[in-house]
N, C-alpha and C positions, 0 to 999 in steps of 0.2 A: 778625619779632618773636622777641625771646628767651625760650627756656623759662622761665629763673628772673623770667621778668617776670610768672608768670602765681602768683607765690610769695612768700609773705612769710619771711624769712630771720630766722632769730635763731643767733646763733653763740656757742657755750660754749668757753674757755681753761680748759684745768687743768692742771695743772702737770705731768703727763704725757702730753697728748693734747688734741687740740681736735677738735669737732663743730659740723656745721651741721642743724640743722632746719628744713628748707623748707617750710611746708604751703600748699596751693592756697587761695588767697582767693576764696569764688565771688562777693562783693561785687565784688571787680576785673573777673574774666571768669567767663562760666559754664563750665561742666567740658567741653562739647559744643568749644569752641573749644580750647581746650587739648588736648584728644587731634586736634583737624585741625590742628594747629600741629604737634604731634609728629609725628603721621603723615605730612606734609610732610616734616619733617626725615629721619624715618627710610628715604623713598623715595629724596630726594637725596644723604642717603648709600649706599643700597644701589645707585642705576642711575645709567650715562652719562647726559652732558645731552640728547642727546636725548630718550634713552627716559623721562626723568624730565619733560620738557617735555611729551611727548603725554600721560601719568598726569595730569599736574598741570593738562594743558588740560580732558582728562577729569572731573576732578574739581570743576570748577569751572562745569561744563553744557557743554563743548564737545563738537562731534560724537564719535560712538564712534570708536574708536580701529580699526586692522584688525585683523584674528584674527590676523596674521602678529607685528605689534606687541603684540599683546595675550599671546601665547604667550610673547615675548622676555620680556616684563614679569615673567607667571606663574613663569617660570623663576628668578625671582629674590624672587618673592611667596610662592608654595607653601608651599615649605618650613617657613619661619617663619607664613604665616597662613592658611595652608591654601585652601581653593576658595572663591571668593566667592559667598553665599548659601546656605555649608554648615560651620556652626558646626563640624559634629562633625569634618570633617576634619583638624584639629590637634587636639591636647591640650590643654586647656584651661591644666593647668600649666605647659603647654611656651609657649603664648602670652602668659600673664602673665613668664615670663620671659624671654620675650626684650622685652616692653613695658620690665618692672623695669630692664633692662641699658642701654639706648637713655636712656629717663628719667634713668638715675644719667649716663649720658653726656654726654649734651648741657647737662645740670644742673651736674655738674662742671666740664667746660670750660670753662664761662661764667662761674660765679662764683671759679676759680682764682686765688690771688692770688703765682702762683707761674707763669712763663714756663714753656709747653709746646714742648718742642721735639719731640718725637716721642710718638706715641701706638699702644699696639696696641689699636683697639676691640672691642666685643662680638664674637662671632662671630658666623657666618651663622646658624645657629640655636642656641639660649639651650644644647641638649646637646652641642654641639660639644664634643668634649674640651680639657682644659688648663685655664690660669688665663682667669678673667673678664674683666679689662683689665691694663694696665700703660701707666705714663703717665712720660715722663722730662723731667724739669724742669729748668732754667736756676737757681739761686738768684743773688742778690744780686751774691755776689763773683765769680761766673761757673761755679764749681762744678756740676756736673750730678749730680741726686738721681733716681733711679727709685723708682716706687710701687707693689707691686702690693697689686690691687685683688681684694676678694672683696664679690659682688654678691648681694642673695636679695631675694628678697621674701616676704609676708608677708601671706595673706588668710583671712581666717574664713570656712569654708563654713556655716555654720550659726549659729543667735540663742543658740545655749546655748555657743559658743566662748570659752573668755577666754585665749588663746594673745597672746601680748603682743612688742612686740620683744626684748624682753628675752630671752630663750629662742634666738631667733633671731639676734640679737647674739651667741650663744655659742657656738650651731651654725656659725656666718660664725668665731670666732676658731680653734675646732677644726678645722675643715677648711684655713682658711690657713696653721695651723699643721700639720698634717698633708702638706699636699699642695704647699709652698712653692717647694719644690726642683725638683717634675718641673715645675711651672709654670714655673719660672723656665727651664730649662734648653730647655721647648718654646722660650719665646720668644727665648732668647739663638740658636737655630737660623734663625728668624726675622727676627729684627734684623740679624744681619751679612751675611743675603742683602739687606736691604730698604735698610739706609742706611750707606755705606762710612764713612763720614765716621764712626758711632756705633761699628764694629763692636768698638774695643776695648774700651769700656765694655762690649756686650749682651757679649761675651767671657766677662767678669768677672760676672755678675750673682750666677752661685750663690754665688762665691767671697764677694762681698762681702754676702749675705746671711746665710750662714755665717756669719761674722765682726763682722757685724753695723757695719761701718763708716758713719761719716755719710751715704755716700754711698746705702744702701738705708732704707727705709720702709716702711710698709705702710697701705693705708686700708680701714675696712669700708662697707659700703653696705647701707640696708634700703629700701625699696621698701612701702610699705604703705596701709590706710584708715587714716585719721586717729586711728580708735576704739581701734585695737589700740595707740599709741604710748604704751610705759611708762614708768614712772616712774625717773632716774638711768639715764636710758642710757648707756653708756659709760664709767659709773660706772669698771670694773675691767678698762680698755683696756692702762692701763700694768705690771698682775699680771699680766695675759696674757702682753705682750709686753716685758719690762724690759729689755731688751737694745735696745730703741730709744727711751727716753726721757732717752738724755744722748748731744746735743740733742735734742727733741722731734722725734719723727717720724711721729706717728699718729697718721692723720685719719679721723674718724667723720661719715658722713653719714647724714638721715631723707629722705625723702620722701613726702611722704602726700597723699593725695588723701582724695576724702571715702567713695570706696567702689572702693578698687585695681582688686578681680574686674572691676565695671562701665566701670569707665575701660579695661581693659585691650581688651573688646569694642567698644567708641567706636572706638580707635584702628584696630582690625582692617575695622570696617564703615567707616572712612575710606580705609585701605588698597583696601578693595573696591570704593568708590564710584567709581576711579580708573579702574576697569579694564573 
């Protein structure tokens, strides 16, 4: 099942920038299925198919897995969600973010109306240094556009919070604008070790970010509860960034759930059920 199937989609064109707002429908599915649909995905992206076969048999009530199997797994679990049956082992921010990054992932990919030819995804864990993702696309006339992506999320610890995306939307514009260049140039190191066929393009990335040629973009990503999503998001996508709006290059995306923090421990005690 596809993540954005667990979402209702409404998508906004302006004249310098489009966004999508995904929010979970729990009339369609309840929230408890949706974080084990993720956490499915994010296991079979992170391990071979083996080792993602015995989890997923695991998780499903088959026999326990071995301690030998079960270490391999951890080795690849830990980091990101720490020991299973011991909350405090991760960071509690550190694991909404790396949930938020996986979610704008798999969310992205799927409703993309734009050919993915290469993708760098999240990191292994949400503080790995560098940029968030970077996504390089096919367009139309054959052209190849890269995106890079700046991911956060967004959760109220407390009933007296009114912190909104908005704030957050601006925090995601300064920091990509801030930080554009060393991202870019981790990943062009990257790229022309990982796919020979791209390496002149990931070559070029800073250069053409600089320059701001058709061929670079940029998208922001919020990750949130429902409750916090403000008002005229993305409102001042194209002041931020004007150097990418002839032709339109800036994509904004929401995703929300009805309470992020709780969703974000769904997914981890699904991870754990596994193991």
């Amino acid at each position: 099942m596809n993540i954005n199937d667990f979402f209702e989609l409404v998508e906004t064109e302006e004249k310098t920038h489009k966004w999508t707002l995904a929010c979970h429908d729990g009339e369609l599915s309840p929230i408890d299925e949706l974080a084990r649909v993720l956490a499915i995905k994010i296991m079979e992206h992170r391990l071979k198919p083996r080792l993602f076969q015995a989890w997923e048999s695991r998780l499903n009530g088959g026999e326990p897995i071995s301690e030998k199997t079960k270490a391999t797994i951890m080795a690849f679990t830990k980091p990101a969600f720490g020991n299973p049956g011991e909350p405090d082992s991760i960071n509690i921010e550190h694991l909404e973010g790396l949930v938020s990054q996986y979610l704008w992932y798999f969310v992205c990919k799927e409703i993309s109306d734009e050919t993915i030819v290469r993708e760098i995804p999240p990191g292994f864990k949400s503080t790995d240094p560098g940029g968030d993702a970077l996504m390089i696309h096919r367009l139309g006339d054959g052209h190849l556009r890269f995106r890079l992506w700046e991911i956060k999320k967004l959760v109220r610890r407390n009933e007296d919070a009114t912190a909104s995306t908005n704030s957050t939307i601006s925090r995601a514009y300064e920091q990509l604008r801030s930080n554009a260049l060393e991202y870019l140039a981790r990943y062009t190191s990257i790229g022309q070790e990982l796919d020979p066929e791209l390496s002149d393009f990931f070559g070029n990335l800073v250069e053409m970010w600089l320059d701001a040629t058709p061929e670079a973009s940029a998208g922001v990503s919020i990750n949130t509860s429902e409750v916090c999503i403000g008002p005229n998001s993305f409102n001042d996508f194209g002041e931020k960034f004007p150097e990418f709006i002839e032709p339109v290059r800036l994509l904004g995306m929401i995703t929300a759930v009805e309470d992020f923090g709780l969703f974000s421990i769904k997914v981890q005690e699904f991870v754990w059920k596994g193991l």
